[in-house]
C-alpha positions as a Markdown table, in Angstrom:
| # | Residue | x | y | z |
|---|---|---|---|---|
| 1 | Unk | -23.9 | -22.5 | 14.4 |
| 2 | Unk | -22.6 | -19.2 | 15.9 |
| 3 | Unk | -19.7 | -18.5 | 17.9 |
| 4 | Unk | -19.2 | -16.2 | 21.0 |
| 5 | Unk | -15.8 | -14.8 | 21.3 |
| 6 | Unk | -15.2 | -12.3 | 24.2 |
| 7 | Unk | -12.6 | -10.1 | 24.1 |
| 8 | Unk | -11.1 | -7.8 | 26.9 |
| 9 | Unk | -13.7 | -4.8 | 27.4 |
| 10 | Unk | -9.9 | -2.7 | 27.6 |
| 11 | Unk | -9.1 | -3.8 | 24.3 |
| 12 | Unk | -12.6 | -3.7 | 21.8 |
| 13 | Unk | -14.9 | -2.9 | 24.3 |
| 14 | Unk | -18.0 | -5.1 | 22.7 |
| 15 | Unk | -18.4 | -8.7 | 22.3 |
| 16 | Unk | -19.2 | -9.7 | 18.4 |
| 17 | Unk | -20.4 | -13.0 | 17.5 |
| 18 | Unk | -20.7 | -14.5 | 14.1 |
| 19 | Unk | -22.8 | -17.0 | 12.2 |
| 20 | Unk | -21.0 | -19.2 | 9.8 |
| 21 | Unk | -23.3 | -19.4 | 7.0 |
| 22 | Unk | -23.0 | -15.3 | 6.5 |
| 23 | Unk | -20.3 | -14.1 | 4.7 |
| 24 | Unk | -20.8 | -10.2 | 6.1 |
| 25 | Unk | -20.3 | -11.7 | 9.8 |
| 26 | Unk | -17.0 | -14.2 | 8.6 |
| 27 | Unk | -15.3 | -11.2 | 7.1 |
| 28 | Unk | -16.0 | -8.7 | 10.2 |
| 29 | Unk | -14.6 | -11.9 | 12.9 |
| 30 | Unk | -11.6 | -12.3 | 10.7 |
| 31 | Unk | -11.1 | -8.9 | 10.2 |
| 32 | Unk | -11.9 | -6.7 | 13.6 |
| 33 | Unk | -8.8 | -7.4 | 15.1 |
| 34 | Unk | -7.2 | -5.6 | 11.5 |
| 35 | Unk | -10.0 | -3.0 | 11.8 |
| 36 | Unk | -9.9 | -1.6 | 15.2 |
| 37 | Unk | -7.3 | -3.4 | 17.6 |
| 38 | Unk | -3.9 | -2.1 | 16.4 |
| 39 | Unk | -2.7 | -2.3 | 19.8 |
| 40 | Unk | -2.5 | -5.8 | 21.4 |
| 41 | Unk | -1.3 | -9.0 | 19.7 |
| 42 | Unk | -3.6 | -8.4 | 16.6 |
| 43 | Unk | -2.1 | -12.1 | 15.0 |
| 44 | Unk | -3.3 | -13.8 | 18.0 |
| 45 | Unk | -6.6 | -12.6 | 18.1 |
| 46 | Unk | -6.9 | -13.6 | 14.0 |
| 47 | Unk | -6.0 | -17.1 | 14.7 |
| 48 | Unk | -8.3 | -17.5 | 17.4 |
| 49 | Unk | -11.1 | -16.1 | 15.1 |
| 50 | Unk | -9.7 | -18.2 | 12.5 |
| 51 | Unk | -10.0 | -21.2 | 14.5 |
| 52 | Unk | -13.6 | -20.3 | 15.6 |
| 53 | Unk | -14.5 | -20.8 | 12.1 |
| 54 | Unk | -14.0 | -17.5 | 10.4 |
| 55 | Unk | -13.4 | -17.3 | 6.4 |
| 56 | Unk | -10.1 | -16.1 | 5.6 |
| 57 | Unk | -11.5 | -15.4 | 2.4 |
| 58 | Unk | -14.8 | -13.4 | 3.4 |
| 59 | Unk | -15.1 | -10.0 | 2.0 |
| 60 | Unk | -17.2 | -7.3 | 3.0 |
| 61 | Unk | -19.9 | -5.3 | 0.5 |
| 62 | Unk | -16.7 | -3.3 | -0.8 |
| 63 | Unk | -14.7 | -6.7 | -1.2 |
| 64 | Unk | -12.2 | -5.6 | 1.5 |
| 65 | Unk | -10.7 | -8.9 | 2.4 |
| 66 | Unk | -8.9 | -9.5 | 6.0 |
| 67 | Unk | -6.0 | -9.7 | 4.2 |
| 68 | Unk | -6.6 | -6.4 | 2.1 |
| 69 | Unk | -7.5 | -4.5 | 5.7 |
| 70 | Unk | -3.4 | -6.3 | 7.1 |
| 71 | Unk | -2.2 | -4.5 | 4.2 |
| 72 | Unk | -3.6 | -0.8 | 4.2 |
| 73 | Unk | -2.6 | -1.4 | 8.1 |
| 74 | Unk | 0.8 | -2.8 | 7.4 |
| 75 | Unk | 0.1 | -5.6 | 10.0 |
| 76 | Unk | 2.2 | -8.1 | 8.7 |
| 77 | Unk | 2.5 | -10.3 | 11.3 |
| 78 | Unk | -1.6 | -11.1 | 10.8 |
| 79 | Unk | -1.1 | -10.6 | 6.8 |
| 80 | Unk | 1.2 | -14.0 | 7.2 |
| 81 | Unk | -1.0 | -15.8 | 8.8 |
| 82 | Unk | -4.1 | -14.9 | 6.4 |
| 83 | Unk | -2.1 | -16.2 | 3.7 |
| 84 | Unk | -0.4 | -19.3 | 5.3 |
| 85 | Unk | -4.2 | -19.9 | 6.1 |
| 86 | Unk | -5.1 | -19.5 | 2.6 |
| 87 | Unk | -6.0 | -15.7 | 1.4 |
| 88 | Unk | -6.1 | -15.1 | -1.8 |
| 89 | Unk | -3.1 | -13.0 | -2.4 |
| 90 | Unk | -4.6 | -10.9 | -5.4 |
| 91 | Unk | -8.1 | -10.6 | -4.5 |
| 92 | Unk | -9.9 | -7.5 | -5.1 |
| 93 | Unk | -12.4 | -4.7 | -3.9 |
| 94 | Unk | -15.2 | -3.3 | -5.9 |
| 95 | Unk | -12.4 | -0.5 | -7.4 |
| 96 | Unk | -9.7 | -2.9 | -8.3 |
| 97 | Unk | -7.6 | -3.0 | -5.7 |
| 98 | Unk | -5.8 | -6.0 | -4.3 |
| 99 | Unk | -3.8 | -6.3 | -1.3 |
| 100 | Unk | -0.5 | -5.2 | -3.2 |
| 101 | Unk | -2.2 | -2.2 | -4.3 |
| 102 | Unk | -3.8 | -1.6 | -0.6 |
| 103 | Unk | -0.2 | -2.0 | 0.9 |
| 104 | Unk | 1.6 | 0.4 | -2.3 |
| 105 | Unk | -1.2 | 3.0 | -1.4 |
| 106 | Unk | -0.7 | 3.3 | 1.7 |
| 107 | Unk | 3.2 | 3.3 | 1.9 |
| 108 | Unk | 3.6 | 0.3 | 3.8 |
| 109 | Unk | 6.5 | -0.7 | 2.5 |
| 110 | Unk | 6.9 | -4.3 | 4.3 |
| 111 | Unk | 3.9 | -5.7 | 3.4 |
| 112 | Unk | 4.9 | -4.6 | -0.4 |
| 113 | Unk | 7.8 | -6.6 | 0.1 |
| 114 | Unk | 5.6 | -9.5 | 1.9 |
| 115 | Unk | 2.7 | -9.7 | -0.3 |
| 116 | Unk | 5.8 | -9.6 | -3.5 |
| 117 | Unk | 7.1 | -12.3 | -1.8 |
| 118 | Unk | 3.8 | -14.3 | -2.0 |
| 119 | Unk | 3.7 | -14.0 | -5.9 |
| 120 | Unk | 1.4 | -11.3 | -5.7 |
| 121 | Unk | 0.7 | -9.7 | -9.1 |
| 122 | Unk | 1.8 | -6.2 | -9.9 |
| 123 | Unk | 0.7 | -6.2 | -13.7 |
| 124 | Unk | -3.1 | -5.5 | -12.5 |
| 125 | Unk | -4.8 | -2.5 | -12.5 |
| 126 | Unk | -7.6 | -0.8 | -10.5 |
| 127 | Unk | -10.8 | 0.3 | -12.6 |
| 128 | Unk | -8.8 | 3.3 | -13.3 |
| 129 | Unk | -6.0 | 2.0 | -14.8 |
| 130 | Unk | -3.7 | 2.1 | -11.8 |
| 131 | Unk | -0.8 | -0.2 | -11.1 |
| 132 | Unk | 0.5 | -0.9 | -7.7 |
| 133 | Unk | 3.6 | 1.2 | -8.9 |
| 134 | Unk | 1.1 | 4.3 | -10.2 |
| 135 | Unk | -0.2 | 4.2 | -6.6 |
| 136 | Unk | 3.2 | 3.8 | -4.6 |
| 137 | Unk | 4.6 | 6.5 | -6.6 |
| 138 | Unk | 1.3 | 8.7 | -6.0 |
| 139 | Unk | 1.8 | 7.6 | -2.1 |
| 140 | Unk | 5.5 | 8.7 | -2.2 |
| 141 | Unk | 6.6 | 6.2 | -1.0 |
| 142 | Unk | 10.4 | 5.2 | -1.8 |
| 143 | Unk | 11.0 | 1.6 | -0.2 |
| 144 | Unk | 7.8 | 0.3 | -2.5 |
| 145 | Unk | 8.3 | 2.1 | -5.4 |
| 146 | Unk | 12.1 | 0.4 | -4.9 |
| 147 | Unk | 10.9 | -3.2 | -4.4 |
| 148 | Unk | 8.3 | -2.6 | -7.0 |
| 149 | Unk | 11.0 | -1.7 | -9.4 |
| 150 | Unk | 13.1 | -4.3 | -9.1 |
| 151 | Unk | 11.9 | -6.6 | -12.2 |
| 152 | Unk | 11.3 | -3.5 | -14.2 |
| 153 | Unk | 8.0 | -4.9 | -15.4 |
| 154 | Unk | 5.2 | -2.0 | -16.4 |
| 155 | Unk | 7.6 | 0.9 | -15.4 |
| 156 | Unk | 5.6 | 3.0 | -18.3 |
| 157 | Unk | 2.5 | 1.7 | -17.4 |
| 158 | Unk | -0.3 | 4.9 | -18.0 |
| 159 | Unk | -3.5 | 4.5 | -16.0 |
| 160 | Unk | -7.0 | 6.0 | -17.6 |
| 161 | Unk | -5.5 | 9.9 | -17.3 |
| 162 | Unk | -2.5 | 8.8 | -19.5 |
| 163 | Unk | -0.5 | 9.1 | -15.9 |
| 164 | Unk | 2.8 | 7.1 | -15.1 |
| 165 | Unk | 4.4 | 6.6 | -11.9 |
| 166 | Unk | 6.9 | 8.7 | -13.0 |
| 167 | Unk | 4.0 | 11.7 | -13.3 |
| 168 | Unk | 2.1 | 10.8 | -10.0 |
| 169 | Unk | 5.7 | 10.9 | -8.2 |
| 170 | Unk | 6.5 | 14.3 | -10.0 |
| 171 | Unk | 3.5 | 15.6 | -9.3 |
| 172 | Unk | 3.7 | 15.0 | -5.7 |
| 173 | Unk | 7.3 | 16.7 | -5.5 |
| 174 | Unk | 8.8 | 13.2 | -4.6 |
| 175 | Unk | 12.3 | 13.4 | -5.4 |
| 176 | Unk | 13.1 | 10.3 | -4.1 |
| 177 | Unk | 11.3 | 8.3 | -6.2 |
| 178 | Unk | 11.6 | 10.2 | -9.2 |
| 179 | Unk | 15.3 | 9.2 | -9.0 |
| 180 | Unk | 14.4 | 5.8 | -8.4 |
| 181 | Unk | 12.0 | 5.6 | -11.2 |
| 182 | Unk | 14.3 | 7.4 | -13.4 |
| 183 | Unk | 17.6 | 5.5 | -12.8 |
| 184 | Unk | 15.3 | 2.3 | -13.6 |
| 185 | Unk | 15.0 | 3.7 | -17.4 |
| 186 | Unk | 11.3 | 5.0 | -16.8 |
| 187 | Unk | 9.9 | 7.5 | -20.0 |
| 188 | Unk | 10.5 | 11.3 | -19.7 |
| 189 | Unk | 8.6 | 11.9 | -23.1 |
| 190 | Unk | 5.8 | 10.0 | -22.4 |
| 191 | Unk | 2.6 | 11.9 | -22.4 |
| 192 | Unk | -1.0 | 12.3 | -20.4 |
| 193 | Unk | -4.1 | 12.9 | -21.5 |
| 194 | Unk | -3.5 | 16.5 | -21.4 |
| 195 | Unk | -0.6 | 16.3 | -23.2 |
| 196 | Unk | 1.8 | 17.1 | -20.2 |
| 197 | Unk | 5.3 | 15.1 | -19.8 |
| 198 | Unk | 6.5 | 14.3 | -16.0 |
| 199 | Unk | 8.4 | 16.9 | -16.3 |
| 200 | Unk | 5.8 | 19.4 | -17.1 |
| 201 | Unk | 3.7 | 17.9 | -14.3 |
| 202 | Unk | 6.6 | 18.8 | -12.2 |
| 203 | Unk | 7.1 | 22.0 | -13.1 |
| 204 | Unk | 3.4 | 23.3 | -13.1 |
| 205 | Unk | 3.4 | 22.2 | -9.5 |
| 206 | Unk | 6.3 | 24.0 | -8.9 |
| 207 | Unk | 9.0 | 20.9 | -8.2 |
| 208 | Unk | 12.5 | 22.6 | -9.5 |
| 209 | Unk | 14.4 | 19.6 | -8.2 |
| 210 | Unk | 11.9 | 17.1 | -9.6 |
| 211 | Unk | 11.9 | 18.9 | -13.1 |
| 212 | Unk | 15.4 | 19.2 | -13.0 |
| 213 | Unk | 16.6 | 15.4 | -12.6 |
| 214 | Unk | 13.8 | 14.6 | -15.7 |
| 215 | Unk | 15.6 | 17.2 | -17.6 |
| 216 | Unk | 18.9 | 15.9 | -16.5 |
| 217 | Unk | 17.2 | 12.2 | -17.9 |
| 218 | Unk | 15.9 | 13.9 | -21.3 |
């Protein structure tokens, strides 16, 4: 059976429809209001496509899941009704990355906190070894590098380049949560795959202030 939902020509400015039996079509009704409204009630829209029969768990061919898009977007509003509707909280795309990872990537702190909340799991890793911290850290992002932080759990985790969060952040030049990461106990001696400490990472991209608070932490 398909379904015809019309939206506002103001708002999308097409018309999808979707069948139920194909997975490709569920994902993209679930999702398109994540994908490319961002400026009317997005939560509204999901629970009417919801309610028309779209899957909350659909994926599309990179395993993007509605739920995975709310994150990257930082649309938590739809992001609580995907998983009050059932998303799988930790579901991943093709690279490893789950909604918690999406969210730590792209800085959006609340749906860090949100997706935490929801027992999401931060021990997992992409195919390249990184950890939602690695790639919060890498994103500079303070507020989820902070509520990543806050069990303590895989501080010194090193993805597939030997790289900690403390390394991504110092390379970035990102003070902030350097200080974090360091005032939670994370290694100053650890070492990458090319034998460089954080705070050699720091001070080949010329970070003084991030060099000096590892130093201060040796």
């Amino acid at each position: 059976m398909s379904v015809l939902l019309a939206f506002n020509s103001n708002i999308c400015g097409f018309i999808p429809s979707f069948n139920k039996n194909d997975l490709w079509d569920q994902w993209i009704a679930a999702g398109i209001c994540i994908q490319h409204c961002h400026e009317f009630d997005n939560a509204a829209l999901a629970k009417m496509l919801l309610a028309s029969g779209a899957s909350v768990r659909a994926a599309d061919k990179r395993g993007e899941t509605a739920l995975w898009r709310a994150a990257r977007a930082g649309s938590a509003d739809v992001a609580q009704l995907l998983l009050a509707a059932g998303a799988e909280v930790d579901a991943a795309d093709k690279e490893g990355l789950t909604p918690l990872m999406s969210a730590s990537a792209a800085g959006q702190d609340k749906l860090v906190e949100l997706l935490l909340e929801a027992h999401a799991r931060r021990d997992l890793k992409t195919v390249h070894g990184d950890t939602p911290l690695i790639l919060a850290a890498a994103q500079g992002s303070p507020g989820a590098v902070q509520a990543l932080l806050r069990l303590h759990e895989g501080i010194d985790s090193q993805n597939q380049v030997g790289d900690t969060a403390l390394m991504v952040a110092s390379r970035a030049g990102n003070l902030p949560a350097s200080k974090l990461l360091l005032a939670a106990g994370a290694s100053t001696s650890l070492r990458n795959t090319k034998r460089a400490t954080a705070g050699d990472v720091a001070r080949d991209r010329g970070f003084a202030a991030v060099a000096s608070a590892i130093e201060g932490k040796s």
